[in-house]
C-alpha positions, -999 to +999 in steps of 0.1 A: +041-057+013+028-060-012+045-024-028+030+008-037+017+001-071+000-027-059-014-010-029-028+018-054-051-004-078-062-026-040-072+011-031-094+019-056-105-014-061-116-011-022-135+023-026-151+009-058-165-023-039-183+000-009-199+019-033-224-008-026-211-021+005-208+016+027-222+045+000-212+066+034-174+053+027-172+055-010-190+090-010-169+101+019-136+088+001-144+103-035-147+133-022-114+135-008-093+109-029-060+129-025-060+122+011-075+089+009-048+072-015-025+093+005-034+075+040-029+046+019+003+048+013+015+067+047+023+034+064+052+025+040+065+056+036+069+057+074+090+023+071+107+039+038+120+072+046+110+081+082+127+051+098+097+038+119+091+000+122+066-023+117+042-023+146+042+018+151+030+019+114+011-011+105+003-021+139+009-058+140+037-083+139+047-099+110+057-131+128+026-129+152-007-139+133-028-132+166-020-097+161-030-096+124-068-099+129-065-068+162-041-050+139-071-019+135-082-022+170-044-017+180-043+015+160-071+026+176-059+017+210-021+033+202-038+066+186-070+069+210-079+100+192-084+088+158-108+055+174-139+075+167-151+086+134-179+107+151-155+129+168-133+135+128-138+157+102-142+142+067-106+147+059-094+128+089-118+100+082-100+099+049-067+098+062-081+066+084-098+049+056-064+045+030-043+032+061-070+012+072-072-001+030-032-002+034-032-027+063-054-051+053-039-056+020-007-063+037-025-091+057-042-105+031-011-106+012+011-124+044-020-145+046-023-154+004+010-152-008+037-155+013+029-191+023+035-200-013+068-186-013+098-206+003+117-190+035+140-163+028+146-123+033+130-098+021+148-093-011+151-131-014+146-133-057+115-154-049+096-124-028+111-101-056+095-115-082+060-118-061+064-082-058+069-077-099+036-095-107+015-079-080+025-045-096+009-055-124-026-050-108-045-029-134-048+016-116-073+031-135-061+060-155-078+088-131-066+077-098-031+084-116-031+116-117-043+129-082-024+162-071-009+165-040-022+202-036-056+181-028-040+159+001-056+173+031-022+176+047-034+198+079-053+167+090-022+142+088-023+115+113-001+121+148+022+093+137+026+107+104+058+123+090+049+149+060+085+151+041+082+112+040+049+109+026+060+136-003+090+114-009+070+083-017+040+100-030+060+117-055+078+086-066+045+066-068+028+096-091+055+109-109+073+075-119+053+043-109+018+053-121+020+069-153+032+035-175+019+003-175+052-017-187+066-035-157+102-025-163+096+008-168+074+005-135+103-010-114+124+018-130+102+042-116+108+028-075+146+041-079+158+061-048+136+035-024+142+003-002+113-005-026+130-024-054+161-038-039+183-037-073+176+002-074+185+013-035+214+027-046+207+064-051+238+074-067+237+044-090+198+051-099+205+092-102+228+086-127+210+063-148+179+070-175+149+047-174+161+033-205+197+026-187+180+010-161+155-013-179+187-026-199+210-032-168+185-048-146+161-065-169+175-097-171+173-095-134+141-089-128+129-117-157+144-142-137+126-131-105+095-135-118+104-165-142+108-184-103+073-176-091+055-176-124+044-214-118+032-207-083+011-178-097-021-193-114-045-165-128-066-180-096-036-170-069-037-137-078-076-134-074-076-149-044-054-125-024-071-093-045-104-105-032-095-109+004-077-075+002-108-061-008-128-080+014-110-074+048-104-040+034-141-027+032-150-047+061-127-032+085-137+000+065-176-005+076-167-015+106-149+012+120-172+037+107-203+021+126-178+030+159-169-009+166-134+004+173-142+035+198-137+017+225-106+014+216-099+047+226 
């Protein structure tokens, strides 16, 4: 939360802001940007496809703010061997850096946007259409096209679950990314617990993009049509510049080793 598409463009957004903030992180993660936006979206794909829940893949409680702030240490704590940056390769840094991006955008979001929304479940319309205009956070056109023959897939986390991350990374590359209309975006999450109109994999196999942009649009028009007056231009901003805040911080931060001890 928020979903992939948004965790993408909070990704690069986050490795374009250390260029200044941590050269050592942005050098570090443009040299292997496979595995970074990879690590970035492991955590979801875990919940997705591998059955895992929330704390043994984001680390914290939703319904426990004390454990959003220690949600990094925790990781570091849970997975002792992955506390100390000094003791990785590059490509395991990498892998650390995206989750670490992942994580924080999630917390920025619970801490942004979902007190704006009213009470409800996950696929409650009013989260839905959250979800629709945070995918429409702008991916620049080369972090589109990354090839998974460059994910450093030797150096996957212990928690990690290979077959899940290709499920989601292929969705996210080969049907998410490549458009910029939202319906043909939320088209492309078919097969996933990610758009809740589209879970139905029989339903969504048997159906064309066009088929399901015509069956569902109305649908998702409403969704956003409910948040759309919560949702100043100024919302948004605010949540993309915590992201990207909390995200580099906790980025610098466990880079200077302020989480070995954790291990």
């Amino acid at each position: 939360m928020p979903r992939g598409r948004s965790h993408w463009s909070l990704l690069g957004s986050v490795r374009d802001e250390l260029a200044t903030a941590c050269p050592e992180a942005h050098k570090l993660i443009t040299a292997n940007s496979a595995t970074y936006f990879a690590g970035g979206i492991l955590p979801d794909s875990l919940r997705l496809f591998a059955g895992r829940d929330k704390n043994e893949t984001h680390f914290y409680d939703d319904q426990q703010p004390a454990s959003w702030d220690t949600a990094i240490g925790t990781l570091c704590r849970v997975h002792p061997g992955l506390a100390n940056p000094n003791r990785l390769d590059s490509t395991r840094v990498a892998w650390m850096l995206g989750i670490i991006a992942h994580i924080t955008a999630d917390l920025a979001y619970w801490r942004h946007i979902i007190p704006l929304l009213p009470p409800g479940p996950p696929w409650d319309a009013h989260h839905y259409g959250s979800w629709l205009l945070m995918d429409r956070l702008f991916v620049p056109i080369n972090d589109r096209t990354l090839e998974w023959s460059d994910v450093a897939i030797g150096a996957l986390p212990p928690f990690g679950d290979r077959d899940a991350l290709r499920i989601l990374w292929d969705q996210m590359v080969d049907r998410v990314l490549p458009s910029d209309d939202p319906w043909v975006v939320e088209s492309g999450y078919r097969f996933s617990g990610y758009s809740p109109i589209l879970s139905d994999p029989q339903e969504a196999a048997a159906a064309t993009v066009e088929m399901l942009v015509e069956q569902n649009r109305d649908y998702w028009e409403k969704s956003v049509a409910l948040v759309s007056g919560l949702f100043a231009p100024a919302t948004r901003d605010t949540f993309v510049a915590a992201a990207i805040s909390w995200g580099s911080g906790q980025i610098k931060s466990y880079l200077s080793g302020n989480y070995a001890l954790h291990g």
